[in-house]
KEKOLVO-913799 format. One record per residue (C-alpha): x, y, z; residue in one letter. Coordinates in pm, 1 decimal, decimal comma, m for minus. Example, Ala and Ser with C-alpha at 12.3 -4.5 7.8 and 13.67 -1.06 7.14 Angstrom:
residues 2
SENU_1230,0_m450,0_780,0_a $
SENU_1367,0_m106,0_714,0_s $
END
This chain:
residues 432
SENU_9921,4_9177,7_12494,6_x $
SENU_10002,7_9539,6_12466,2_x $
SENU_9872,2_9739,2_12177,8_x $
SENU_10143,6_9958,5_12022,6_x $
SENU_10162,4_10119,4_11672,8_x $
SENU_10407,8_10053,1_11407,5_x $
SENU_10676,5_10331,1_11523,6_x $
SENU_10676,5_10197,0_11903,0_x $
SENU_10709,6_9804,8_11767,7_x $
SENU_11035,7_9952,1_11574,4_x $
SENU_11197,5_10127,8_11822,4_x $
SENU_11119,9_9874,5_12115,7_x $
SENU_11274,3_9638,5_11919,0_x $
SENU_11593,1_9866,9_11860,6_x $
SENU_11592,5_9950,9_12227,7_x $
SENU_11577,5_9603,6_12335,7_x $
SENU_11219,9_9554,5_12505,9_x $
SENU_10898,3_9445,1_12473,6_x $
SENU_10707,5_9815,4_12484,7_x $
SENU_10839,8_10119,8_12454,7_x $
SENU_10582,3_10424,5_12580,7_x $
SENU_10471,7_10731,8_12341,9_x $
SENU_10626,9_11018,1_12497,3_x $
SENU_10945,2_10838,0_12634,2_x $
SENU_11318,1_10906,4_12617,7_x $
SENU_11492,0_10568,7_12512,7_x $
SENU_11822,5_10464,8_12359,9_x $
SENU_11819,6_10285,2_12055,4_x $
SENU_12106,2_10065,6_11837,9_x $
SENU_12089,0_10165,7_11451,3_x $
SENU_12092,3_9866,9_11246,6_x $
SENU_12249,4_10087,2_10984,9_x $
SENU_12375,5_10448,1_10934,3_x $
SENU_12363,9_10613,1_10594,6_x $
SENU_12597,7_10925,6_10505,9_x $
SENU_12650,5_11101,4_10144,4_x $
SENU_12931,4_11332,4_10003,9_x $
SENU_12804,9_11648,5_10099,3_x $
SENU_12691,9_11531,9_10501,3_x $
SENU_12928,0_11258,5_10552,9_x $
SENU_13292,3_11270,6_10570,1_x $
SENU_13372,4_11564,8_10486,7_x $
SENU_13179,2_11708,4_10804,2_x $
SENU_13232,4_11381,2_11023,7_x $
SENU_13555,6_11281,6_10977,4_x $
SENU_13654,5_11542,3_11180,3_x $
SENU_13472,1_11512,2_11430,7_x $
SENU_13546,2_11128,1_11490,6_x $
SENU_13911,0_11278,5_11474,3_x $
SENU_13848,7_11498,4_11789,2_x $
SENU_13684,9_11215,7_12020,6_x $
SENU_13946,1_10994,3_11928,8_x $
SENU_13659,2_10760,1_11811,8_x $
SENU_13672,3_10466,6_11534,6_x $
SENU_13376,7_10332,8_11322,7_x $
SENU_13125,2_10120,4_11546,7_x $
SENU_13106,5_9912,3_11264,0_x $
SENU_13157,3_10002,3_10899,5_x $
SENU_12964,4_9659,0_10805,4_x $
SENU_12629,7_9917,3_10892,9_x $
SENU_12721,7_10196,5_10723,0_x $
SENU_12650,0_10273,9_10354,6_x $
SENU_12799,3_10568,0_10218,3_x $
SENU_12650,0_10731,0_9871,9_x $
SENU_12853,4_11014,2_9672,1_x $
SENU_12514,4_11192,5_9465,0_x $
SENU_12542,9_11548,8_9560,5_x $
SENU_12859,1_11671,6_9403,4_x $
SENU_12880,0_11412,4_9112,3_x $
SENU_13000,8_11470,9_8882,1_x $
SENU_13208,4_11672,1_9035,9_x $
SENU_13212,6_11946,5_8718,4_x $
SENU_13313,5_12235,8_8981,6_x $
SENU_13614,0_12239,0_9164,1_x $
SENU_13459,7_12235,5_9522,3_x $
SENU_13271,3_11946,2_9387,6_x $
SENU_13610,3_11758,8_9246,4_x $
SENU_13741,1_11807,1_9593,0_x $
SENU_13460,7_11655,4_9851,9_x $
SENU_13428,6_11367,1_9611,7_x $
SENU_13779,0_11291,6_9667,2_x $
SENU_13761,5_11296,5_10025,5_x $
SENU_13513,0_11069,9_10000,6_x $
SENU_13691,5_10786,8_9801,8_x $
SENU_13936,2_10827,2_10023,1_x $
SENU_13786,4_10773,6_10366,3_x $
SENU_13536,0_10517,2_10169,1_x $
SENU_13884,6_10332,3_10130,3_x $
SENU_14062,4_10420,6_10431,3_x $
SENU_13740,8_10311,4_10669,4_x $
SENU_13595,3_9982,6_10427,1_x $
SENU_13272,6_10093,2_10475,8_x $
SENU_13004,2_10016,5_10148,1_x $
SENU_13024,5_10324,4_9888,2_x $
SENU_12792,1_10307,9_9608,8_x $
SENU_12968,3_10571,4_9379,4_x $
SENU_12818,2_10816,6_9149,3_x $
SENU_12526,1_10517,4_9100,5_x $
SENU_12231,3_10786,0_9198,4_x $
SENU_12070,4_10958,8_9498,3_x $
SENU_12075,5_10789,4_9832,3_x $
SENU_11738,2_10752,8_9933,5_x $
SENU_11701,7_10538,8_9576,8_x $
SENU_12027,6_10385,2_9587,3_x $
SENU_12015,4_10255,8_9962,7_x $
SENU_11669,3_9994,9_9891,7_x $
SENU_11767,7_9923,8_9549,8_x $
SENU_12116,8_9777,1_9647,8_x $
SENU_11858,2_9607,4_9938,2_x $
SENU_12007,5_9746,1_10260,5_x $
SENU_11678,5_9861,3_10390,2_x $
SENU_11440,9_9548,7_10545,7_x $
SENU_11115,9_9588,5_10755,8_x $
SENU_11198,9_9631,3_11089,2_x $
SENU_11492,7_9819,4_11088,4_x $
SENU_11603,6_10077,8_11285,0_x $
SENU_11805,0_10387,7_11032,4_x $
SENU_11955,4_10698,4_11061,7_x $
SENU_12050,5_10887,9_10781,8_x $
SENU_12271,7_11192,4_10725,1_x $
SENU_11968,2_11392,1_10505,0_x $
SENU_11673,0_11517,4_10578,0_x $
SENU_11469,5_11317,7_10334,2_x $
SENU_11639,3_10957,9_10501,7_x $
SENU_11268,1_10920,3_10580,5_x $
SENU_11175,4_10741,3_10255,7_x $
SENU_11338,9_10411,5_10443,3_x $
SENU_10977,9_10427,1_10620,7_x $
SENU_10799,7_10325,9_10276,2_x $
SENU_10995,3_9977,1_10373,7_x $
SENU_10871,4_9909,0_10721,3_x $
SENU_11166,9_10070,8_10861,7_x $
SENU_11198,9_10318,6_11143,7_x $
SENU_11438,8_10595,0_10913,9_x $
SENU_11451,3_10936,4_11018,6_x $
SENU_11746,5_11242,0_10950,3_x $
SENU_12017,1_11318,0_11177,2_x $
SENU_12278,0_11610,3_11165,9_x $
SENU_12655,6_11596,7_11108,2_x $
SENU_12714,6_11592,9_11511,8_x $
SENU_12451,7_11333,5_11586,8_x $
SENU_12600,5_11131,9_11302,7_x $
SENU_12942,5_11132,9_11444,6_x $
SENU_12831,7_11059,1_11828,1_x $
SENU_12591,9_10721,1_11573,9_x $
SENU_12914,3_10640,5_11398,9_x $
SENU_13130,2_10638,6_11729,4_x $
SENU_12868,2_10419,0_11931,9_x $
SENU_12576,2_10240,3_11764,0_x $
SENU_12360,4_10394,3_11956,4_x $
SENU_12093,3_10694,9_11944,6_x $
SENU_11848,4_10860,0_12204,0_x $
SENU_11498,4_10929,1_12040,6_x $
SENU_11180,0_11075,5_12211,6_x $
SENU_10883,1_10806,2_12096,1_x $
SENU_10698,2_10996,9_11882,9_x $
SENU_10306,2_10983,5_11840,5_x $
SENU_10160,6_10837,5_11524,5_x $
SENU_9974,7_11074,1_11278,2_x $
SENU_9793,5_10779,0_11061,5_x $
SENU_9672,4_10918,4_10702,4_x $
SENU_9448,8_10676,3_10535,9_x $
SENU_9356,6_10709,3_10170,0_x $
SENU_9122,9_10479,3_10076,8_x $
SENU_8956,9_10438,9_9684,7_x $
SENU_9196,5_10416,0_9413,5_x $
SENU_9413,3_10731,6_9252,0_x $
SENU_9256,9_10811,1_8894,3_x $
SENU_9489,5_10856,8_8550,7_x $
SENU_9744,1_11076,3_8579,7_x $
SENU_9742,8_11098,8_8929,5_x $
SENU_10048,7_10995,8_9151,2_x $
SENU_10174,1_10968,1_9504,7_x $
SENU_10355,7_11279,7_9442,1_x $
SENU_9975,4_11476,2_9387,8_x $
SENU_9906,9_11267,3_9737,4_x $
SENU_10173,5_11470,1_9899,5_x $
SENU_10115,5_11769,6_9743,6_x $
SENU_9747,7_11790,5_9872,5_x $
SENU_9829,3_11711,4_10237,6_x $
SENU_10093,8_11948,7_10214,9_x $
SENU_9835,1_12211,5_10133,2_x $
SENU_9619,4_12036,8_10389,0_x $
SENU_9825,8_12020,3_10685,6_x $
SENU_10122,3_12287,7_10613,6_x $
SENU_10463,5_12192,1_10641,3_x $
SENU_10457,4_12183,8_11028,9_x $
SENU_10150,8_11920,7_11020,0_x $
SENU_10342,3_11669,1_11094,3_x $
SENU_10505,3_11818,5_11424,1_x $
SENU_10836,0_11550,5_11406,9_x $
SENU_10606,3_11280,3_11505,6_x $
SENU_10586,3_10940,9_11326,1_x $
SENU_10363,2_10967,9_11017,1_x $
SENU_10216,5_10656,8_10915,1_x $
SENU_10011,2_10595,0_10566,2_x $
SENU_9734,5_10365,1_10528,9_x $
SENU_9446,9_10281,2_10369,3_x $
SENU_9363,5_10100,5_10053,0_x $
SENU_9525,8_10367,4_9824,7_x $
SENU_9848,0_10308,7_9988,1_x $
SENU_9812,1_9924,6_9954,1_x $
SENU_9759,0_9934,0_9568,2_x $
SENU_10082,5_10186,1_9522,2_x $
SENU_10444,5_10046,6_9391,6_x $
SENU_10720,0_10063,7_9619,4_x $
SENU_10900,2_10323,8_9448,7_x $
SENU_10554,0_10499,4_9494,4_x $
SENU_10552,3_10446,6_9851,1_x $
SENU_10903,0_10579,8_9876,4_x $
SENU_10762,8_10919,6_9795,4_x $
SENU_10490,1_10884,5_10102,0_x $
SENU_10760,6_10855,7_10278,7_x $
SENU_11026,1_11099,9_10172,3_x $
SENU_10754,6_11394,0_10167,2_x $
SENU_10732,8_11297,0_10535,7_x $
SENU_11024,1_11546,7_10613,1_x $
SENU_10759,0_11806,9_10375,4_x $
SENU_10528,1_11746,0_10626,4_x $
SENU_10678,7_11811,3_10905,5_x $
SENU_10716,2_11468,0_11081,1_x $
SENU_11018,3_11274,1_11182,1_x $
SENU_10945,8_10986,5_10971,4_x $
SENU_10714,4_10826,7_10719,7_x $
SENU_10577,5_10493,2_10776,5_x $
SENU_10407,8_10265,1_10560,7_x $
SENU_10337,6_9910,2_10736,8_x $
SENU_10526,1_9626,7_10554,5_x $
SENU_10345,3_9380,5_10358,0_x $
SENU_10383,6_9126,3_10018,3_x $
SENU_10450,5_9408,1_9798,5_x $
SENU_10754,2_9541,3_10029,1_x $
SENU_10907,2_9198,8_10065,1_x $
SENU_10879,2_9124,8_9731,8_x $
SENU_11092,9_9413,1_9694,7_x $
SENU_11344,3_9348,1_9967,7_x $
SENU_11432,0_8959,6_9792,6_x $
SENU_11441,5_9115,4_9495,4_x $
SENU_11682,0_9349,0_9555,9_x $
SENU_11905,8_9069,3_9766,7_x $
SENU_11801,5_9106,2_10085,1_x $
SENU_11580,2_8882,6_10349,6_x $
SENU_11213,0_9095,0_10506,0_x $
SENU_11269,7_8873,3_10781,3_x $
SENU_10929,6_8814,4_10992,2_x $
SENU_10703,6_9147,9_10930,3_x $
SENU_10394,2_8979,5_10963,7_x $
SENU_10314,5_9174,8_11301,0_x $
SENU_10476,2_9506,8_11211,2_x $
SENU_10149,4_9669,1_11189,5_x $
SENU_9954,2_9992,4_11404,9_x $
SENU_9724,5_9776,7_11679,8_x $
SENU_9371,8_9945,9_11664,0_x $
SENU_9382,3_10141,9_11994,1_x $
SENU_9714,7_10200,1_12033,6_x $
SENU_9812,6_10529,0_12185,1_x $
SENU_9901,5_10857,2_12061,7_x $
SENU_9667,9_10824,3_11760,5_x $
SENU_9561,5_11135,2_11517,3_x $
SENU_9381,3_11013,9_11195,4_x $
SENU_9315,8_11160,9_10907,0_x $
SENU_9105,9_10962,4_10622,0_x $
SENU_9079,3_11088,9_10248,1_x $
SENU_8941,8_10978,4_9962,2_x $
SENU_9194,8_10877,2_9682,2_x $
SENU_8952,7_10889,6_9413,7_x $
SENU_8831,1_11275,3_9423,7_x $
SENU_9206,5_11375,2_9431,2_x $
SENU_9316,6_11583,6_9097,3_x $
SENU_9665,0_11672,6_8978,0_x $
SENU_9798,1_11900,1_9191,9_x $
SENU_10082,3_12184,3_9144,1_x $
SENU_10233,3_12353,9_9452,5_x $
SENU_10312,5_12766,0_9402,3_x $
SENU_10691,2_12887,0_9509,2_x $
SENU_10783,1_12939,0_9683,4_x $
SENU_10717,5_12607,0_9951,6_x $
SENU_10528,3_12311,0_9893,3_x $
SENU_10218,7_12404,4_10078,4_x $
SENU_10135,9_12662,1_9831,9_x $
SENU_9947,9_12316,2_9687,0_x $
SENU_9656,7_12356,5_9461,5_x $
SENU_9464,1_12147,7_9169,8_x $
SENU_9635,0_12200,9_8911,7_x $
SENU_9336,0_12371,4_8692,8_x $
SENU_9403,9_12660,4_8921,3_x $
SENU_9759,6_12724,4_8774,2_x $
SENU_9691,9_12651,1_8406,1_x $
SENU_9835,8_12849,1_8134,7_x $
SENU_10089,6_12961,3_8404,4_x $
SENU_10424,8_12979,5_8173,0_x $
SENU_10753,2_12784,3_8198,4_x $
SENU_11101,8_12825,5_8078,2_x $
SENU_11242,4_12512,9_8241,5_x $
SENU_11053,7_12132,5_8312,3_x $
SENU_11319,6_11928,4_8593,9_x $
SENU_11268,1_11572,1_8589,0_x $
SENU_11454,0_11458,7_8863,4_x $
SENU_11480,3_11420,5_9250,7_x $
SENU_11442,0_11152,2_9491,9_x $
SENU_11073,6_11199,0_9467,9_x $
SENU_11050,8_11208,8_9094,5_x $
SENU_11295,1_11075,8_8868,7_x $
SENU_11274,1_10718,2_8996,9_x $
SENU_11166,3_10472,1_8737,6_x $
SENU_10827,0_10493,0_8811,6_x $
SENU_10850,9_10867,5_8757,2_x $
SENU_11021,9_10801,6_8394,9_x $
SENU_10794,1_10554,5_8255,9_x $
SENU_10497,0_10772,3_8404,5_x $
SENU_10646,2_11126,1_8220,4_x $
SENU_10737,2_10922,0_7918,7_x $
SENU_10341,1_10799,6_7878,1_x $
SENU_10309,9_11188,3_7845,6_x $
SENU_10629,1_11268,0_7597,3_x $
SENU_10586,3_10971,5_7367,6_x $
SENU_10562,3_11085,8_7022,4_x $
SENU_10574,2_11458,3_7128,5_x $
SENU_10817,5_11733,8_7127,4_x $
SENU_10880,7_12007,6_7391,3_x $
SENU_10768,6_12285,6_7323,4_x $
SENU_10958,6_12558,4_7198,3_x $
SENU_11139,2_12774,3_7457,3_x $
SENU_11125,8_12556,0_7693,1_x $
SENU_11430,7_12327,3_7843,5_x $
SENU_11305,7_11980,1_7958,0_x $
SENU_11619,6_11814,7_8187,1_x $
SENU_11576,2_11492,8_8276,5_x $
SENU_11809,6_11368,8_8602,9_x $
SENU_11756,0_11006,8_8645,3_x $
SENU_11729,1_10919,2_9022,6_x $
SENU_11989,9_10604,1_8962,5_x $
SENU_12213,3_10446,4_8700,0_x $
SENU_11981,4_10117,2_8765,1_x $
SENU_11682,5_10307,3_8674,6_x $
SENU_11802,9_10473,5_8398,4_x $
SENU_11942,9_10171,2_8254,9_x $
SENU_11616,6_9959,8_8311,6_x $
SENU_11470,4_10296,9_8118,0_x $
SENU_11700,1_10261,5_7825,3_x $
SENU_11611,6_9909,4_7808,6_x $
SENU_11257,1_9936,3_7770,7_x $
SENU_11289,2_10225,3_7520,6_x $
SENU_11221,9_10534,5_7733,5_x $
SENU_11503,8_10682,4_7787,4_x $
SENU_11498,7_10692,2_7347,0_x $
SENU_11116,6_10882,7_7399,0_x $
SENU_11341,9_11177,4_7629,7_x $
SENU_11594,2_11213,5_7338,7_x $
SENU_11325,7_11223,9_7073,2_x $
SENU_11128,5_11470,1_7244,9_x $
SENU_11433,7_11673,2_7291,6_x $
SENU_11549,4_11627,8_7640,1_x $
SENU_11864,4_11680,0_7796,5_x $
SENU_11934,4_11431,2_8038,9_x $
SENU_12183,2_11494,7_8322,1_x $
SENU_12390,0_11268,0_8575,3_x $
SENU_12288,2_11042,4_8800,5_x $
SENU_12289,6_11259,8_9113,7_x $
SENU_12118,1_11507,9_9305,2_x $
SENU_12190,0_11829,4_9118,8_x $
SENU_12000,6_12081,0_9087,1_x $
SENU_11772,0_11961,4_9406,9_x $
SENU_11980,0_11985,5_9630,2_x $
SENU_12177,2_12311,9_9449,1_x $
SENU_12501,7_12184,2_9319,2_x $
SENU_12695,3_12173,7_9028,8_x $
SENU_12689,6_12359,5_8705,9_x $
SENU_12281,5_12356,5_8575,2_x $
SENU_12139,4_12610,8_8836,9_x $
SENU_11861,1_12768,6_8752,9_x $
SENU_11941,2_13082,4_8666,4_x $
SENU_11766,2_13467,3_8755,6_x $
SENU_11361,2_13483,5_8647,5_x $
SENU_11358,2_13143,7_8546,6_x $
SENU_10992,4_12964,9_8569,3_x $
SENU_11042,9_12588,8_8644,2_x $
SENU_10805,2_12358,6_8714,3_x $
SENU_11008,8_12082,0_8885,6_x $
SENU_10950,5_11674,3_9048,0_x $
SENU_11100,5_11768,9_9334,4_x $
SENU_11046,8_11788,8_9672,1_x $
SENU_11078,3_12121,3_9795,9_x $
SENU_11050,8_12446,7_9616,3_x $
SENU_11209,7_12711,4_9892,0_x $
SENU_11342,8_13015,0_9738,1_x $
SENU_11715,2_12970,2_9571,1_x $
SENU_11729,8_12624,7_9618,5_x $
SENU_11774,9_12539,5_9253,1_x $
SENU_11932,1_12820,7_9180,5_x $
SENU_11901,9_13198,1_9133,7_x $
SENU_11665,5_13343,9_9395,1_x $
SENU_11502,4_13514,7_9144,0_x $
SENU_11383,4_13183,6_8986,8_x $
SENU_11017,6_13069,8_9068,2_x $
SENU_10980,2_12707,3_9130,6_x $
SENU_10654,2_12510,9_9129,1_x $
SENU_10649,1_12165,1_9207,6_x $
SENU_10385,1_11877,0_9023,9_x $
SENU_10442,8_11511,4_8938,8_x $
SENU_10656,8_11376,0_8655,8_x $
SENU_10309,3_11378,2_8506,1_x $
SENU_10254,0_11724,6_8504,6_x $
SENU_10612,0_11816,8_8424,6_x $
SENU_10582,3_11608,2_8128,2_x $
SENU_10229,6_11791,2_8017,6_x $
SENU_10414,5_12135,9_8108,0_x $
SENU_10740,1_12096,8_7867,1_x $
SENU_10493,6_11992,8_7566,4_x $
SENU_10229,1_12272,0_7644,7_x $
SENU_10492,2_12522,5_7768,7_x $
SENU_10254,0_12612,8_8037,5_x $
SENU_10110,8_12434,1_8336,1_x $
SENU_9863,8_12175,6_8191,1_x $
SENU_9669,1_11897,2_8341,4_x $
SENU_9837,6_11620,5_8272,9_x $
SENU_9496,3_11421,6_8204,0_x $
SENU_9419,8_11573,8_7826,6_x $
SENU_9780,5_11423,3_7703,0_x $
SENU_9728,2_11057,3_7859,4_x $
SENU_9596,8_10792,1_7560,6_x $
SENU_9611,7_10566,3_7825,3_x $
SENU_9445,0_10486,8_8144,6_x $
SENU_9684,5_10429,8_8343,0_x $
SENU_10113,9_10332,4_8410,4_x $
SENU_10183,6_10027,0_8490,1_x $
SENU_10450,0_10097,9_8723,8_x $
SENU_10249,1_10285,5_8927,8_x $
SENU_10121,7_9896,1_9119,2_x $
SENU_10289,2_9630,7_9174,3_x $
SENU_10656,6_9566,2_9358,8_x $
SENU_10839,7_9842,0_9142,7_x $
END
């Protein structure tokens, strides 16, 4: 039998053959393309217009409006209209203003082990924390996807990071990413596969994971891979979909292409990343006591509801701290309603949050809560580049909805650890 890793078992299987070699140029059938408001068709419809080209199938492809919701600006009222109306017009699925993509897409349980994704943002990666070969694609590509099925893709090498040991209180897969970020740089990953492993990984949630993954793109890879096992399919049933046979969708020892790095979960602290990029990464006792006018709950990578239980453990029965704005941008309506359920969402309000919509926002740039000029921020997200959020005059660090938490009480950077009564979050295991 031939040895393969996890990345070359995924796309042989999309190209139609037993082995596909590292270092070859294949063509691949998506199982499913995924486009939002600001990528999608806005940007493609055009595009399919000029080559005269229909859908290949609109059954596989999910469309997500999350950038411009609400729409509170006029550009934004616009694109979001556009969108409903080639949503209608083409019968594709269109989850609508019900949170960011990369949450949205495995919740409504599109995303199974084994798949082969493209996705119309650069953070379409976090598919990998499923067992699914996911990377990012640009308006173009996406057209010549939507037109065909099909894809060409260079088989990338595997960079396997195993964390082994278990991550201590207050400690998250966002502080994972963070140090290997400061580790590797954000050209570590040299748009090869990146693959996580290791007993760490094993014990994380899936909406854990899903960070792993998404902080691929940080990285510098193509995708982010975590192998599939009871913990993902859980997920995948849950969520109303079938994880098929992923028994053998595993990295063979000796396959090719290997680079591995192994770290040890268990010395890892809190970590904070300076702005302006997220390989300014440091423990966060080296930042302490550095001020902040604005705390930003919210992101992909850190509003999920993993990310609100774990900065609620932090908030509950304190207040922000005065002069300081603590927004709070759930990652979807199903998490934030799961959160108002269970009585977090209440610990936000009392502290004296402002929660926003359901959407992107400020991440990504859009929409009326920019940052605005010499703001401090320490934010959830993924990326901290210079203007992003807002006003290039803003300075952005980046921590986990731990530390964000700790930071709008203290009005500083703090370590999270001193506010935590308890040892741990649940939702930090398990199938979440």
């Amino acid at each position: 039998m031939t040895v393969a890793s996890l990345a070359q078992k995924i796309i042989a299987r999309a190209v139609g053959c037993d082995h596909v070699a590292v270092g070859a140029v294949v063509t691949a059938r998506v199982d499913l393309a995924m486009i939002h408001d600001s990528g999608g068709p806005r940007r493609v419809a055009p595009l399919l217009a000029e080559l005269g080209a229909t859908l290949f199938d609109p059954a596989r492809v999910v469309l997500v409006s999350d950038h411009f919701v609400p729409g509170d600006t006029e550009e934004g009222a616009r694109i979001l209209a556009l969108t409903r109306d080639w949503a209608r017009e083409t019968g594709v699925t269109f989850h609508d203003g019900q949170g960011i993509c990369h949450v949205v897409l495995p919740e409504r349980g599109h995303l199974r082990p084994g798949m082969f994704v493209v996705g119309g943002d650069s953070h379409s990666p976090t598919g990998g924390a499923f067992g699914a070969y996911m990377f990012g694609i640009g308006a173009t590509e996406m057209a010549g996807v939507l037109a065909t099925g099909e894809i060409w893709i260079k088989v990338p090498e595997t960079i396997l990071i195993e964390w082994n040991g278990r991550l201590g209180p207050g400690v998250m897969a966002k502080d994972i990413m963070l140090a290997l970020c400061g580790r590797l740089g954000m050209d570590g990953g040299r748009y090869q596969a990146i693959e996580y492993a290791g007993s760490a990984i094993a014990a994380l949630s899936m909406q854990e994971r899903m960070t792993l993954a998404n902080m691929a793109a940080e990285l510098g890879g193509q995708t982010g891979l975590i192998a599939p096992d009871a913990v993902t399919a859980d997920f995948v049933r849950r969520a109303g979909g079938d994880p098929g046979d992923w028994a053998g969708l595993v990295t063979d020892p000796d396959a090719e292409g290997i680079e591995h790095h192994r770290f040890d979960a268990s010395a890892l602290a809190p970590q904070v990343a300076a702005p302006h990029s997220p390989a300014n990464a440091m423990p966060v006792g080296e930042a302490e006591r550095t001020p902040i006018t604005v705390a930003y709950l919210g992101a992909c990578t850190g509003a999920k509801y993993v990310d609100l239980e774990a900065a609620a453990q932090v908030l509950r029965g304190r207040k922000v701290s005065s002069g300081v704005e603590l927004l709070v941008a759930p990652a979807s309506r199903r998490d934030q309603d799961r959160a108002a359920a269970e009585g977090i969402m209440s610990v936000f309000e009392e502290a004296g949050a402002r929660v926003l919509p359901n959407a992107c926002g400020i991440c990504a740039g859009y929409g009326t809560h920019r940052l605005g000029a010499e703001v401090t921020c320490l934010s959830s997200t993924a990326r901290n580049f210079r203007g992003r959020m807002g006003d290039p005059s803003s300075k952005v660090w980046l921590g986990s909805p731990f530390s964000v938490a700790a930071a709008a009480v203290a009005g500083h950077i703090a370590d999270p650890r001193d506010f935590l009564a308890e040892p741990a979050v649940s939702g930090l295991g398990g199938s979440v």
